[in-house]
N, C-alpha and C positions, 0 to 999 in steps of 0.2 A: 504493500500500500504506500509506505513509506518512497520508496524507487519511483512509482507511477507519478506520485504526485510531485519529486522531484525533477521527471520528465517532462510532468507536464507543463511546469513553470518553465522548463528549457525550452519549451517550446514557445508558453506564451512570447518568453523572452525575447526567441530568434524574432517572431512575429512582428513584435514591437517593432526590432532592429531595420526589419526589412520596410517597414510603414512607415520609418522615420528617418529614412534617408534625407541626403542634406537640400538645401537650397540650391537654385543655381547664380554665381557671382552674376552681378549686376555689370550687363557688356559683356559677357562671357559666351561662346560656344560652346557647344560638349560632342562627343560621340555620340551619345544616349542620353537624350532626356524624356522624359516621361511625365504626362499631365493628367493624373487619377479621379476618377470620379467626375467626369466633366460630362454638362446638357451642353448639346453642343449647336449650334447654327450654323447651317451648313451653307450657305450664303448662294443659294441657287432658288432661292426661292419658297424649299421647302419646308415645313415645320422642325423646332427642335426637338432631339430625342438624347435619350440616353439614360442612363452613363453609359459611360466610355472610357477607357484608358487612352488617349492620344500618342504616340510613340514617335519621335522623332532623333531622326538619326542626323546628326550633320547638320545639312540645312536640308533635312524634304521629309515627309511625313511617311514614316515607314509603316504604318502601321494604324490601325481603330480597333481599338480593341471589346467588342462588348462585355458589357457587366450585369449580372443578375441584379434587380434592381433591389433586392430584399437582401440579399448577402453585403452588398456595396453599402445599405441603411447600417446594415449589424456591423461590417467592418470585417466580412468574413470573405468577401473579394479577392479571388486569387491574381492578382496584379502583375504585369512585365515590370521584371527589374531597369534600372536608369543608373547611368552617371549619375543623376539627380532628379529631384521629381517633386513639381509644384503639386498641391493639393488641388484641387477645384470643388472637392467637394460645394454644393450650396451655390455655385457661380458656374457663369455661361461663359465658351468660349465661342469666339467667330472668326472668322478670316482677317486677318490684318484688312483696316480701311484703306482704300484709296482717296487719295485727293484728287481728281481730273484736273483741279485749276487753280494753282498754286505759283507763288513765286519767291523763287530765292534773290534775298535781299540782308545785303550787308551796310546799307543806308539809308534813311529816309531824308528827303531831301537834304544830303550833303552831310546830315549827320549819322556818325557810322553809328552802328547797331549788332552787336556781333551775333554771327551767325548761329550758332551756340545756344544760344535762345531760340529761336524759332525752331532749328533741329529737336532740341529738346523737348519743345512744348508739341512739337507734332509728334513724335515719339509717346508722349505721357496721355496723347489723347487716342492713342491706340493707332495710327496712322502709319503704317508700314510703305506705302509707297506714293509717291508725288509724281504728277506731270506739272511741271514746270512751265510756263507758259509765257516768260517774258524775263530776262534776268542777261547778266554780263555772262552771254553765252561760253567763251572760253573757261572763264573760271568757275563757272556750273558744271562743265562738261567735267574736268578735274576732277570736283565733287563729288560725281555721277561715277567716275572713278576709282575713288577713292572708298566711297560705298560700298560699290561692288565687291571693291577684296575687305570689305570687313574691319578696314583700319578708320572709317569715319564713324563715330554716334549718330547716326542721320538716317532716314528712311530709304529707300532706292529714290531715283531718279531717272525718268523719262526728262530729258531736255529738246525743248522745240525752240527754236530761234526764231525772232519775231522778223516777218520776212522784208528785207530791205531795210533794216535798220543798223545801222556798227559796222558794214565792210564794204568796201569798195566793189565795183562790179566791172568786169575788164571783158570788155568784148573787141575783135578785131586792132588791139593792142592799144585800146582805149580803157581807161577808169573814170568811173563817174562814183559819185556818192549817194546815187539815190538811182532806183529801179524807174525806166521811163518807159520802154519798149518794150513787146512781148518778146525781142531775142535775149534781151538783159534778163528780164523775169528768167528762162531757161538756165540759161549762164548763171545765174547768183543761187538757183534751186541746185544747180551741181556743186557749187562752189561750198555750199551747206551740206551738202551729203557728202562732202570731200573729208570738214569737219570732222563729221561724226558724231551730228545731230540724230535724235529720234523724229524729228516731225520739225511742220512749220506751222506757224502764229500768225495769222492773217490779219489787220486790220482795213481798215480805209484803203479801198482799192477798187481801179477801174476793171470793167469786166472784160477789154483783151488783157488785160495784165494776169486779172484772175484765170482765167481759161488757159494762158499758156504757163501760167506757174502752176496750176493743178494737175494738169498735164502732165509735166516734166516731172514734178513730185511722183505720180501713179508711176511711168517709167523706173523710176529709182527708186521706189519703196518708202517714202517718207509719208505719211499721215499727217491730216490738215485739219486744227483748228481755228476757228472761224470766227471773232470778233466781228460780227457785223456792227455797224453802226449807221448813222442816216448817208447814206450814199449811193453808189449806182448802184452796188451789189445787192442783192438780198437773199430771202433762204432759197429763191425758186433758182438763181443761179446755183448754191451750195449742192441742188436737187442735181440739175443738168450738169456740174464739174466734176462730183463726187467728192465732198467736202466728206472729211471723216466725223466733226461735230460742229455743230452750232454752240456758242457758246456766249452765254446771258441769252437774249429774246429778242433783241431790237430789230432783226431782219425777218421774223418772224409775224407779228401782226403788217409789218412794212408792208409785206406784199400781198395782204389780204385788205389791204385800204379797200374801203368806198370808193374814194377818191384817187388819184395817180401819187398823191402828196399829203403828208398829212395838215390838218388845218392851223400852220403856224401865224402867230400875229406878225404884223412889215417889220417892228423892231428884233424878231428874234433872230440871234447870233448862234449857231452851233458850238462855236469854241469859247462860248460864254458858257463857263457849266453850269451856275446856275439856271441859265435860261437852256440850258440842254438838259439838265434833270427836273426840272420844272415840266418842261411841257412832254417828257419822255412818261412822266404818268400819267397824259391824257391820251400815249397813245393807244392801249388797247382796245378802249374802246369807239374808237374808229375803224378797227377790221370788221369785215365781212364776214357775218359766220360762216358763210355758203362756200367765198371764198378759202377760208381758212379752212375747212376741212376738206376740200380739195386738194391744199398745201401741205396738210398733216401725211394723207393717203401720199403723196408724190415722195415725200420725207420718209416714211417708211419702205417705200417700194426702192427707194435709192440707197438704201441703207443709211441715211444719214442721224447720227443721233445728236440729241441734244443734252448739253451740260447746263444746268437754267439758271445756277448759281443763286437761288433767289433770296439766300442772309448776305447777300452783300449792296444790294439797295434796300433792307430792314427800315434801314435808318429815315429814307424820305415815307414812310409811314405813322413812324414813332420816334421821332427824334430823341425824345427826352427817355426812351427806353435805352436807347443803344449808349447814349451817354452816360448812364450810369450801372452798365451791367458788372454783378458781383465779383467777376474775378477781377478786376479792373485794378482793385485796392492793392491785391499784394503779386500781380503779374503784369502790368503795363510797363510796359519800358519805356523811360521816357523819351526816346526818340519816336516811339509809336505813338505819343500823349501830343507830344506838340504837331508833329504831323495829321492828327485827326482834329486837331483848331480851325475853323472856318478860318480859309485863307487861299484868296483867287491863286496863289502861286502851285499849291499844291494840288494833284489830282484826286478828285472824288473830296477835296474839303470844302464844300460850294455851298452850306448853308448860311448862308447870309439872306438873313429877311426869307426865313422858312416858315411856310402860314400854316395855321390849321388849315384854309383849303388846299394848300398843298398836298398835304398829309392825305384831307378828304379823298382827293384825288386817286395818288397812289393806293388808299384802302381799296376802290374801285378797280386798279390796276390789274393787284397783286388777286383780286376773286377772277377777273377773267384767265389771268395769264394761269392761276392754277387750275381753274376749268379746264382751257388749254394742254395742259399737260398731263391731266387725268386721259383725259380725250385722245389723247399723242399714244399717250400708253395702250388704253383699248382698242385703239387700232392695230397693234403692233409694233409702234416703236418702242425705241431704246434709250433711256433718259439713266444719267449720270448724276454723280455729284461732287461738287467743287466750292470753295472758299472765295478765293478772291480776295483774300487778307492781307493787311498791311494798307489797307485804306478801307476807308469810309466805317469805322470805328470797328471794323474785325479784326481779333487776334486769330490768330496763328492757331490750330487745330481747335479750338474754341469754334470758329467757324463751320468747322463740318458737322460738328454735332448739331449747332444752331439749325445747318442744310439739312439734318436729317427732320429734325422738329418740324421744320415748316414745312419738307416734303409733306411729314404725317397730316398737317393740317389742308394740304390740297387735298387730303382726302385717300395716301394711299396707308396701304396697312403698313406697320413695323417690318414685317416680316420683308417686303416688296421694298421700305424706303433700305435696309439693309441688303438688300441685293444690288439696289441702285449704287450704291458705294462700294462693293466688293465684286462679284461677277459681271455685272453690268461695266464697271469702270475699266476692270479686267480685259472684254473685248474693247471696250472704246481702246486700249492702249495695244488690243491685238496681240492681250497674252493671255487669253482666255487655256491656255491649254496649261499652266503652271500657277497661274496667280488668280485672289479673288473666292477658293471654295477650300473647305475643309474635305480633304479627297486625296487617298494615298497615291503618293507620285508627286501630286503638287508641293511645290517651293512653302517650307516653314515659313508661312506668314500668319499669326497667329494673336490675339487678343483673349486673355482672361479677365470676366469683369465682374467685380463684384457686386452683383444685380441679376437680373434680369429685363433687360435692355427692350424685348418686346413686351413687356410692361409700361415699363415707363426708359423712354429713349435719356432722361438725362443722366440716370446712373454712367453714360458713358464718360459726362464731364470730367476730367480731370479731377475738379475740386471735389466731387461727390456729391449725396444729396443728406440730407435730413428726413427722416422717414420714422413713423411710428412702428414699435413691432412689442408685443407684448404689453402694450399699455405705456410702453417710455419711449421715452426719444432717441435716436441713436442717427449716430451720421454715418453714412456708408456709402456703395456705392461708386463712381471710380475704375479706370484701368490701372491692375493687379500688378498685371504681366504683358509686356508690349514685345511678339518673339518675331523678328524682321530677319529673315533669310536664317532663321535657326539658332542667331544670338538672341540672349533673354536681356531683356531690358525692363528693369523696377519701376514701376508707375510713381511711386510716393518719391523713390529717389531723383528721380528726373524731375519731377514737379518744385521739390523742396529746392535742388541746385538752379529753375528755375529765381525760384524767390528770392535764392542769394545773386543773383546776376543782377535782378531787379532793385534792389537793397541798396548794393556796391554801386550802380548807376545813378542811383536816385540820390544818392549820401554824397559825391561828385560830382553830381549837376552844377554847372556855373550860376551863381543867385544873379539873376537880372534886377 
């Protein structure tokens, strides 16, 4: 009796040992890690399930392991051993987010901002990879580099170079600084894929410029997002070039006008931005439904999808929300603070003499254009999501969360606006076959969060939530574990070295 019962403490014992393996370092890769008891989001769409043992080897998910879901409760789970192995009991994991529309920035207007921050903060809000969509191409590409082999803190990076902007274009053994001709447009689309660019950044552009730079991009392999803004272009070219995404909305109601033009007053100035986001919430509702679903069907039949960004004009809705959102206090940097000050020099800081009707306006705006995008979706398109941070009072992975919320308020379900960020983003970057889904084979990209996120989407904040559970208060909440290409990376600890970036910045700010 005596023997038995000392066996069987050897065993509880071993038991223990094997349940209570270590953490994994913070930045660290392993051969084997392992993530126990995890409901998991498989980021395609479909419902979560589990548990599961997650198994990753390196950087790729070797393995899903299922768990009796009453042995897992009791602790009686026979588990794959790990280098190391997060718990998840009680938490949901999902595919590392995508950002579709992001940018790396070590300045705001002239004042530097170190990178370091932003990296972090997307990291801590669960963001495993960026498409980059406007930034000092060379030293992004570095970045994108640097990434790659595992030596940067930083999420992956798709880098697209914004087209015709920072290199010369040499045709017939001339250089010119600016794209004029549709043979320049070819010549500077090689000259970017010479680089060792992902894709190109479209803005303000004539339509033979567009047509032969789309062109030449399909030839060479580079993917095209698409800033439209008020100009010749709109999405029905995007339809006809094969633009890879639309990206915000404004070419989109454009071409479903009433009218050829929309109804601006004789003083209004485009590159007045006040007067360009002012009357940019009057436009939706000037399309044509009839029109516009016509546009939707042509966008889908053309593969073309849209990225809608819709937390990043929040602010001409609700000014006085976005100016004082909670993480602000101890994550704002102040090169982000003084750049988000109304002030005609900076882009997107245009409120000056911002009215309730204005606001009224875009309230108006933002119900059609989600309509819109509901409608986009049950047709069969493909809708993305993206930030657009670093202006008009978004932070840095703060933002996607934000993008996820208001998706859910157009109306789609959690389940759908997390697909729109990881699977959906996935193909928009055309790495549907490694990235975006929890799915053996695919690249460790990975989020542990302590929540349940198709509950309520803010558990993904950084900062966490406040939540009643048992009659008390408790803050919770939060990405746990941020695992980008197979390195683990600490949510709290990224967040707190946030803090201190912001601290030491703020403590050496020059007193004006």
């Amino acid at each position: 009796m005596r023997l038995a019962l000392v066996a069987m403490g050897a065993l509880v014992l071993s038991s223990a040992l094997v349940n209570a393996q270590a953490l994994p370092e913070h930045g660290k890769r392993y051969p084997r890690l392992v993530i126990r008891n995890a409901t998991i989001v498989p980021g395609n769409g479909s419902p979560a399930r589990g548990p599961f043992d997650i198994v990753v080897e390196g950087n790729r998910i070797a393995d899903l392991v299922p768990l009796d879901p009453v042995a897992a409760r009791e602790g009686r789970a026979k588990h794959p051993a790990g280098d190391v192995v997060i718990d998840a009991t009680g938490k949901y994991v999902l595919p590392g987010l995508i950002n579709a529309h992001g940018h790396i920035q070590d300045e705001r207007a002239g004042l530097p901002q170190p990178l370091e921050y932003e990296f972090k903060l997307w990291l801590a809000s669960g963001i495993t990879t960026v498409r980059d969509v406007g930034s000092d191409v060379k030293k992004s590409l570095a970045l994108r580099d640097r990434s790659n082999a595992g030596t940067l803190e930083a999420p992956r990076f798709f880098i697209y170079a914004v087209f015709g902007q920072g290199f010369g274009v040499t045709t017939d053994g001339v250089t010119t600084d600016r794209v004029r001709t549709p043979e320049q447009a070819r010549a500077h689309v090689r000259e970017l894929k010479a680089m060792g660019v992902d894709g190109i950044k479209v803005l303000g552009i004539d339509r033979d410029i567009m047509q032969a730079m789309e062109d030449e991009a399909h030839k060479v392999g580079l993917r095209i997002a698409h800033h439209t803004g008020v100009e010749e272009t709109n999405a029905w070219d995007d339809v006809k070039f094969g633009t890879t995404s639309i990206e915000h909305w404004y070419g989109v109601p454009d071409a479903a006008l009433k009218d050829a033009v929309q109804a601006f007053p004789p003083t209004y100035n485009y590159n007045n931005e006040v007067d360009r986001f002012r009357y940019a919430g009057r436009l939706w509702r000037e399309a044509d439904p009839e029109k516009l679903g016509k546009l939707l069907d042509a966008m889908v039949a053309a593969n073309v999808a849209w990225d809608p960004t819709l937390v990043i004009y929040e602010a001409s809705r609700d000014l006085q929300r976005a100016q004082a959102q909670p993480w602000y206090k101890d994550y704002l940097h102040p090169t982000l603070e003084e750049y988000f000050r109304p002030n005609p020099a900076n882009h997107g800081s245009y409120f000056l003499g911002w009215t309730s009707t204005d606001e009224t306006f875009w309230k108006e705006n933002y119900r059609i254009w989600m309509n819109t995008l509901r409608e986009f979706e049950r047709r069969g398109g493909l809708i993305g999501v993206g930030e657009d941070a670093g202006f008009i009072y978004q932070m840095y992975g703060f933002g996607v969360i934000r993008e996820l919320e208001l998706q859910q308020e157009a109306g789609f379900s959690t389940l759908k606006v997390i697909q729109h960020a990881t699977l959906n983003n996935a193909k928009i970057l055309g790495q549907e076959e490694r990235l975006g889904r929890i799915r053996v084979g695919y690249t460790a990209d990975l989020i542990v969060v302590n929540g349940n996120p198709l509950e309520n989407l803010k558990v993904l904040y950084p900062i966490g939530v406040d939540e009643i559970r048992d009659g008390k208060a408790v803050h919770t909440g939060g990405v746990e574990w941020t695992i980008k290409d197979g390195i683990a990376y600490h949510g709290p600890t990224l967040l707190r070295e946030v803090k201190e970036i912001v601290a030491k910045a703020r403590a050496n700010r020059p007193e004006k």
